[in-house]
Every structure is written in structure tokens, then in C-alpha cells.
C-alpha angles and dihedrals in degrees: 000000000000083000096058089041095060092042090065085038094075101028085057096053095022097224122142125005125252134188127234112206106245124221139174116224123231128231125208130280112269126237127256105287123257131224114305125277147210160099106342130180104246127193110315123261121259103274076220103061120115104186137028125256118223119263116275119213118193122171114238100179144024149178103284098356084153096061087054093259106159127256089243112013108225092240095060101051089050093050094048100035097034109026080242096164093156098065079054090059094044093050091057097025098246127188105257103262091045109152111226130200147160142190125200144194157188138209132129091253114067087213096060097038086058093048091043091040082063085054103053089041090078095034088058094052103049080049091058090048092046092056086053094043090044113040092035087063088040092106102042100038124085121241092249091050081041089070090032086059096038090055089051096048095049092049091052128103153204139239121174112189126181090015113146115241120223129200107300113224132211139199136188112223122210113196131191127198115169097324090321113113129185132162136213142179121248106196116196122201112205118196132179110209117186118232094255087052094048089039081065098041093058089040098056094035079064096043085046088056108027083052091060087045116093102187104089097216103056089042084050098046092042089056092045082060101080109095084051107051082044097063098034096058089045085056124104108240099160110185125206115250089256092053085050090056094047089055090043095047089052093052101042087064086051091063104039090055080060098049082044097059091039082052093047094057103274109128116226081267097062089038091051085043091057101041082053091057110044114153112299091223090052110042093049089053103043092049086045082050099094092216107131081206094046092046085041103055095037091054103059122089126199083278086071095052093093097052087042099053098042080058093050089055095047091052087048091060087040100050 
């Protein structure tokens, strides 16, 4: 405890530098590959329709269909879908104040899906931190340390160490769009992280950020916010299924402005540029807005597309 101790300590008052070992976590070894997969020619549309029908996503496989696992685990869904941390903690009998958390991807091939899904484990998680550490300073913040705050915030990272690592699960996606069928792999990551490990996490996450911040005021009032960020993100906020669709919704449209502008000839630089320098009006009222969709969606940046979009496919097979 006199380590930890020590550790906020310094992030509070902002004195000398640490270090925090860094270390990759490491997912679980994947099974042995399927069939290939890809994009197919399915049955040809009707010469006679006159309007598309939306996409339709099934899952046709999944991790240990044959020992009768289920394509979704209920526990999973409810995790992703509701915030449900506590059905996690029950499956795998977890102490009470167990962090979950879990980090998903997408990609044709499983084995890249399950690389990509541990990088976006961490990416999901400083996401989540920047949205407590923006849009609790919304109010006080002016719109010009507003943007100073917002760029910080997208360039930080994440690091879990010492996190324990559950069974990883894998699904293989169909879709359908209009007699075009291709498949694709979604790869979730699932971590337990105890309270003292998490308790590091959010402290370095500040000192990391309030370092890279020169007014002395906001660096002084992001590192003040720990006690706060900590027990907010410990909290249960389970969400209904419709509130989850709206957020997502809202996200989704995030993402794809950022695909848009890459199609249309701007390299992941000039995207990340213009995401960093949002108007100044707007970003400070849509963080001060108090929407979970609206904070959600205006803090991602074109690293969370992956993660976002592996959510948007599950939903797509749930809905």
C-alpha cells in the first residue's frame, strides 16, 4: 500500500517523474484457423427492385460452437450492450470491485482480429479516461484550453499492466448486402483488473496529461481530478439496450466521417488534424452537454474506428 501511496502522491502534486513498467498483455492463443474466408457472389439481386434493403449480419460461427457455447454469451452482451460488469464477475467468480474491461476487433483473417482486438483493448480504455478528464473540466475550461485539453487527451496512451486475462472469445460475422455476402472475424479481449491495478492505470493516464499541459490552473485542476475519474469509472451506469443504439448511432457516424475524409484523398495525418481542431464553440458545448452519446461520439478520434466498428457489427447480429 506505501507504494501506491507514493505513486498518487506524485500524480496529485505533480513533482518528480516515474516510470510505470509497460507490458503488453497477451491474448490467448488462437484455434486452429477455419476455411478461408472472404468476400462471395450470392444469389443475384431481383432485376425488379427498386431500393436497397439494409445490410443483414448472422453469425455463422463462433468460439466452441461444438461444445454447445453459445453464439453471444449472455455475459458479454450484457457487458457490451448494457455496461453489466457485474454478470462478468459472477461467470468467473470475481471479487466484488473487479475492473472489467474488454477490448474487440475486426478484421477477415481470425488471427488478426485477435492481434488488432489487444490494441484496441488499451485504446478503448484511455478513450474512456479522456471523456472523464474532458468533458468534467467542460464547464470550467475556455474554449481555447478546451482544444488544448482535447489534443492531449487524443495523443495519450495506455498501458495495463498486471491485468488477468479471461477466456477471449471470436465470432465469424456473414454479411449480406444486397446478394453480396462477406464474412469476417470480431475478436473480444476480456480483462479483470483489481481495483489497486486500475487505481494506477487512471493515475498515470492524469500525470501523463497534466505533464503535456503548460497553464498551470487546468494541469493543476486535471490532476486534482483523480479521486473523482477513479470513482466514476468504478460506478454501475447500465444503460437499456435503446439507450445503447442511440450512442452507438451517434458514434458510428463519428467514424464513418473519418473513413469519408481518408476515401476522398486525406492521409490518417490531415484526418487526425482535423479531428484535433474541431471547432472550438462546438466542442466545448457538445463535452459540457451531459449526453453520454454526444461525449462519446466527440471524443473518438480515427484510433477508435476499429473498436467502434467491431460494436457496431455485433449490434448488427443482436438487433
Amino acid at each position: 500500500m506505501k507504494k501506491y501511496f507514493v505513486y498518487f502522491v506524485l500524480i496529485l502534486a505533480l513533482a518528480a517523474a516515474f516510470t510505470l513498467t509497460a507490458a503488453g498483455c497477451a491474448g490467448a492463443p488462437a484455434e486452429k484457423p477455419l476455411p478461408p474466408v472472404g468476400s462471395y457472389a450470392g444469389p443475384a439481386p431481383s432485376a425488379n427492385k427498386t431500393k436497397a434493403s439494409p445490410a443483414r449480419s448472422t453469425i455463422v460461427d463462433w468460439n466452441n460452437r461444438n461444445l454447445g457455447q453459445a453464439d453471444t454469451p449472455p455475459w458479454l452482451r450484457a457487458y457490451l450492450i448494457n455496461n453489466r460488469e457485474d454478470l462478468v464477475r459472477q461467470e468467473f467468480n470475481l471479487p466484488d470491485g473487479t475492473v472489467i474491461r474488454v477490448g474487440q476487433a475486426e478484421r477477415p483473417d481470425r488471427e488478426e482480429a485477435r492481434v488488432l482486438a489487444g490494441l484496441m483493448f488499451s485504446q478503448k480504455i484511455a478513450n474512456e479516461l479522456k471523456q472523464y478528464v474532458v468533458s468534467g473540466q467542460a464547464a470550467s475550461l475556455s474554449q481555447g484550453q478546451m482544444q488544448i485539453v482535447e489534443q492531449v487527451t487524443n495523443a495519450a496512451k495506455v498501458t495495463v499492466t498486471g491485468a488477468r486475462a479471461l477466456p477471449d472469445f471470436w465470432q465469424c460475422i456473414e454479411k449480406d448486402d444486397n446478394g453480396v455476402k462477406t464474412r469476417s472475424y470480431i475478436w473480444y479481449t476480456v480483462y479483470a483488473i483489481d481495483a489497486n491495478t486500475w487505481n494506477q492505470v487512471v493515475a498515470k493516464y492524469l500525470y501523463d496529461v497534466a505533464a503535456q499541459i503548460t497553464d498551470p490552473a487546468v494541469k493543476q485542476q486535471i490532476a486534482n481530478s483523480f479521486n473523482d475519474i477513479d470513482l466514476e469509472t468504478k460506478q454501475v451506469n447500465i444503460i437499456s439496450d435503446e439507450e445503447f443504439r442511440q450512442k452507438l448511432d451517434l458514434m458510428n457516424k463519428q467514424v464513418d466521417n473519418f473513413q469519408k475524409q481518408t476515401t476522398i484523398g486525406s492521409n490518417q495525418q490531415t484526418v487526425q488534424a482535423a479531428a484535433n481542431t474541431t471547432d472550438a464553440n462546438a466542442l466545448k458545448a457538445a463535452y459540457a452537454s451531459g449526453n453520454p452519446g454526444v461525449v462519446a461520439a466527440t471524443s473518438l478520434t480515427p484510433n477508435d474506428t476499429d473498436w467502434v466498428k467491431a460494436l457496431g457489427t455485433m449490434a448488427a447480429t443482436v438487433f
